[in-house]
N, C-alpha and C positions, 0 to 999 in steps of 0.2 A: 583289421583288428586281430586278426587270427596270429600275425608274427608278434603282436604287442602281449597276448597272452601266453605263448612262446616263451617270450623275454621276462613275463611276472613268473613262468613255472621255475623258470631257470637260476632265478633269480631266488626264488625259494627253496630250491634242490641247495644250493649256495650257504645258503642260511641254515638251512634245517639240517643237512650232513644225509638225507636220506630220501627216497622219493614217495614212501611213508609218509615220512610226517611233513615233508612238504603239501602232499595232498592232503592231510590232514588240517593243515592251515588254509588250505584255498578252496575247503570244502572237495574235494576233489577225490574221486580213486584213485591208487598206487597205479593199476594200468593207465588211466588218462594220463598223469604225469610223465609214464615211460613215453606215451603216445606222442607227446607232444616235445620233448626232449630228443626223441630220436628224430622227429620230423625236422627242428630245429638244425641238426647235424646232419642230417642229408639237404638240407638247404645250406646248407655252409659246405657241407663236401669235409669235414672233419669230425672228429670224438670229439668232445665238452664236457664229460664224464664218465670218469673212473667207476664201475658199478665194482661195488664186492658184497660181498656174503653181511659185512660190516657197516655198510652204508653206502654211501654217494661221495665223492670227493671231485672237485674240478679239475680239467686237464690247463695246462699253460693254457690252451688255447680257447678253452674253457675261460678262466682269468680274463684274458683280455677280451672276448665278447662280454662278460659279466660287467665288467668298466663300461661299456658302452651300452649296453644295455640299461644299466642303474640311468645314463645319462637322458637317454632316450625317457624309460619311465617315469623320471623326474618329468622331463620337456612335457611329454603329455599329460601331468597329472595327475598318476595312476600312484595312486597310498600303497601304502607296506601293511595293506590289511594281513593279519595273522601274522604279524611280526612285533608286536607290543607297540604299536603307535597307538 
């Protein structure tokens, strides 16, 4: 369960441009989002996100986890709570 929340924070970083206001959608602190986004990326062994002073932006490689991810949390389920659904 722990990768599929992974893939909802990531997926909100995506959305939301920040990791701010993505915790902000998923009930969540700005540390737990970093927490979980970098755990993400040392499981994959690459970045997925651009951090700046400005916000959050996805890398290419970023992108294409994001695609696969959307697909994954569709397969199981899992709503776009905090995303206007």
């Amino acid at each position: 369960m722990e990768s599929l929340q992974r893939l909802r924070v990531l997926r909100a970083v995506a959305h939301h441009g920040s990791f701010t206001a993505a915790g902000g959608a998923l009930a969540m602190s700005q540390p737990a989002v970093s927490q979980h986004v970098s755990a993400l990326e040392r499981e994959l062994g690459t970045r997925l996100v651009d951090r700046t002073t400005l916000g959050a932006r996805l890398t290419p490689e970023g992108e294409l986890v994001l695609g696969h991810a959307l697909r994954i949390l569709k397969g199981a389920g899992i709503s776009h709570k905090g995303f206007g659904d």
